[in-house]
C-alpha positions in Angstrom: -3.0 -10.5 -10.5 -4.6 -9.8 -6.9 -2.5 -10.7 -3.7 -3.3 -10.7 0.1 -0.2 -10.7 2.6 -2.1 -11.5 5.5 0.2 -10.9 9.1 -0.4 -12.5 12.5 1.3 -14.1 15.7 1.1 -18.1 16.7 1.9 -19.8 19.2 1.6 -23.1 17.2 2.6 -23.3 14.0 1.6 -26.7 13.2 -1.7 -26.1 14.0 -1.6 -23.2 11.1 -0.3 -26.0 8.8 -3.2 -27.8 9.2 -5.8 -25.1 9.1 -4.1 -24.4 5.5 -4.3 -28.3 4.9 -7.8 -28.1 5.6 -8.5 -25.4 3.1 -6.9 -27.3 0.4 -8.5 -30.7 1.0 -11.9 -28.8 1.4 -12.3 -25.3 0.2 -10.0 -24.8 -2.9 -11.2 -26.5 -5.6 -13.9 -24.3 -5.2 -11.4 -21.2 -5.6 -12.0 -20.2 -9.0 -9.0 -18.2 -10.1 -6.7 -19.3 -7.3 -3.3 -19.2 -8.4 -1.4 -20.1 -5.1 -0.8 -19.5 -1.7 2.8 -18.9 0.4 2.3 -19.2 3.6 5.6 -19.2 6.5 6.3 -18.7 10.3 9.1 -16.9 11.4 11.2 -18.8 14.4 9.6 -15.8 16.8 6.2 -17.2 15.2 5.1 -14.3 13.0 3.6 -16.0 10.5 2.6 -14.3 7.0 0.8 -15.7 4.2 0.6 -14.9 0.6 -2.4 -15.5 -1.1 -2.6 -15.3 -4.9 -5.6 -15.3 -7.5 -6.0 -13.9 -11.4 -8.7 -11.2 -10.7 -10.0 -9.4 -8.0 -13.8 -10.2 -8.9 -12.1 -13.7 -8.2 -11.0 -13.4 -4.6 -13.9 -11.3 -3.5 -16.0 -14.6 -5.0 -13.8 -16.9 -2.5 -14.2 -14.3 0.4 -18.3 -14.4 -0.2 -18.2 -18.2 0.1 -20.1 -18.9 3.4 -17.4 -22.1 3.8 -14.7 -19.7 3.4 -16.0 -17.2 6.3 -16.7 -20.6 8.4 -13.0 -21.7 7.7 -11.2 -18.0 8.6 -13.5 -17.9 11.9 -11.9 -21.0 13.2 -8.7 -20.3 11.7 -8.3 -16.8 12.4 -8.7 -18.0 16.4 -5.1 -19.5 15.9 -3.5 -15.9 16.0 -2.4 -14.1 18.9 -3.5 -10.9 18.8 -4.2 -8.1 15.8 -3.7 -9.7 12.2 -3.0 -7.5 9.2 -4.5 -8.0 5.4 -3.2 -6.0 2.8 -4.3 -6.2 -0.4 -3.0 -5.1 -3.8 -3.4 -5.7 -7.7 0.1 -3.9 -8.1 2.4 -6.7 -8.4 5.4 -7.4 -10.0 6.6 -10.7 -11.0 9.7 -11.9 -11.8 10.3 -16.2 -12.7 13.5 -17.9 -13.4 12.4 -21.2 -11.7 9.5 -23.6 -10.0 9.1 -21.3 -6.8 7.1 -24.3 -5.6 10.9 -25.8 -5.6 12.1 -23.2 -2.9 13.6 -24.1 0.3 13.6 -21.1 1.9 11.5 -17.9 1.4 12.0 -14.8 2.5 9.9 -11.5 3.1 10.7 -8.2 3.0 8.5 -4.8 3.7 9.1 -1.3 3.9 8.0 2.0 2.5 9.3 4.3 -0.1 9.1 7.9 -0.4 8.2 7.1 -4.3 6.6 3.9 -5.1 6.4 4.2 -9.2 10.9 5.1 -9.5 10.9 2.1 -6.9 9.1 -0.2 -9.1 10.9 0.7 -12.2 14.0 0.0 -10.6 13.0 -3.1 -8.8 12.5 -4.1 -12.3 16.0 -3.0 -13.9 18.2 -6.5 -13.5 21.5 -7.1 -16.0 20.9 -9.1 -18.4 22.8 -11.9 -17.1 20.9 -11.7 -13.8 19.5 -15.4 -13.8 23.6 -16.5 -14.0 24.5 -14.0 -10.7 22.0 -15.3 -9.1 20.7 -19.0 -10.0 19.5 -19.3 -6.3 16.8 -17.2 -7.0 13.7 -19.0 -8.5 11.2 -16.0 -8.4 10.5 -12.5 -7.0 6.9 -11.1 -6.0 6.6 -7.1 -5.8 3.7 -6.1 -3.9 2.8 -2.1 -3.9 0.7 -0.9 -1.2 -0.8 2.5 -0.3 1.2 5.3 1.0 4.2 4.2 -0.2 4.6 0.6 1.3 5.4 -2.2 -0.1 5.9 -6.4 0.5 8.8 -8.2 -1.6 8.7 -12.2 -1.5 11.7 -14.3 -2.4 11.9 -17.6 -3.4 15.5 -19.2 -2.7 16.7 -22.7 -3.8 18.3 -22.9 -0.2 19.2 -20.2 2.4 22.8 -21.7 2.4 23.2 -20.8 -1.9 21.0 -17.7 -1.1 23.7 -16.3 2.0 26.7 -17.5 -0.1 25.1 -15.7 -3.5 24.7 -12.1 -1.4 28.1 -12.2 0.3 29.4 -11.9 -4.0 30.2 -8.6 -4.9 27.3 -7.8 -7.3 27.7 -5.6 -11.2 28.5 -2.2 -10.4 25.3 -1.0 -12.5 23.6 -3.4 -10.2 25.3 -1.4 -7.2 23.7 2.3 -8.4 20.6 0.9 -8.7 20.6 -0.6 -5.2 21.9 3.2 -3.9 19.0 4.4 -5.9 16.6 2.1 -4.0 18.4 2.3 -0.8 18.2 6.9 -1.1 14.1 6.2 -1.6 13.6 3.9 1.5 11.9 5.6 4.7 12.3 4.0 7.6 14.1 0.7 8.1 12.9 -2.6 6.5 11.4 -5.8 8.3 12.9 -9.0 6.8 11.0 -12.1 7.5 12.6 -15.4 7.0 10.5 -18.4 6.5 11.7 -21.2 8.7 8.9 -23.1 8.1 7.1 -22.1 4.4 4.6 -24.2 2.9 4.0 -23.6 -1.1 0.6 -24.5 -2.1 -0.6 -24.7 -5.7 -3.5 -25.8 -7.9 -3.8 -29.3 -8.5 -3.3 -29.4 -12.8 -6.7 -31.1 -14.0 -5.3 -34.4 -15.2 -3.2 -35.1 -11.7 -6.2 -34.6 -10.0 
């Protein structure tokens, strides 16, 4: 898998909304190997979007598209200021649920001191992990260069999500959080999605 977390400022979020609506009514079916896109504003209007396809090969194909460099040079004029793309084919990706479903989303970012002991225990869960923690519907690890690093969450609701954290979690689940927490540099930005829109392929026969 390829993903772009793509980073900018608005001042109007609906406007963004649309821009994305116009993609989709226009440009995606011509995405080949599109897989999906999360795209949210933050209530201080930071808004950061998630764009997912199988291959690279099949998102440099999109980029090339001269509709696709019309469509960013109009919709890039809705940010305020510098935006950031950040692209990576290390991913990690863990389902339990429709993430389409989600209700509230939520982004994380940081940097580690050492990225492949942080993905291995990003990926260590207890076996009953989907039962602690039914308000999670799916998990995207991003890896970036130098040791940085984008985690999306996909939450039935903020409420089950705040009320799910607050439990007191397994204690092998506690050493591996130490772990993670002992390899952090820095502090983390956490990014909550007041207003996310989950955007998907249209299966063939709904089209």
């Amino acid at each position: 898998m390829f993903v772009q977390v793509i980073k900018g400022k608005v001042s109007d979020p609906q406007k963004m909304r649309n821009a994305m609506q116009t993609w989709l009514d226009q440009l995606s079916a011509g995405a080949t190997g599109w897989l999906g896109s999360t795209t949210g504003v933050t209530d201080d209007g930071t808004v950061i979007a998630i764009a997912r396809f199988d291959s690279v090969e099949s998102a440099r194909r999109n980029s090339d598209r001269p509709e696709q460099g019309e469509w960013w040079t109009a919709t890039g004029q809705l940010f305020d200021g510098e935006v950031t793309f950040d692209d990576s084919t290390d991913v990690d990706e863990f389902v339990s649920g429709d993430p389409d479903s989600a209700r509230f989303v939520q982004v994380i970012q940081g940097e580690v001191s050492d990225s492949q002991r942080a993905r291995e225990l990003m990926r260590t869960r207890p076996d009953n992990f989907e039962e602690l923690r039914p308000d999670i519907l799916a998990i995207l690890g991003v890896s970036h260069p130098g040791g940085r690093w984008t985690t999306i969450a996909y939450f039935t609701s903020e409420a089950e999500a705040r009320q799910r954290e607050a439990a007191e979690p397994p204690p092998e689940f506690i050493e591996v959080m130490a772990e993670l927490q002992s390899l952090n540099v820095g502090e983390m930005s956490y990014y909550n999605l007041e207003r996310v829109w989950l955007d998907s392929p249209v299966p063939a026969n709904k089209s």
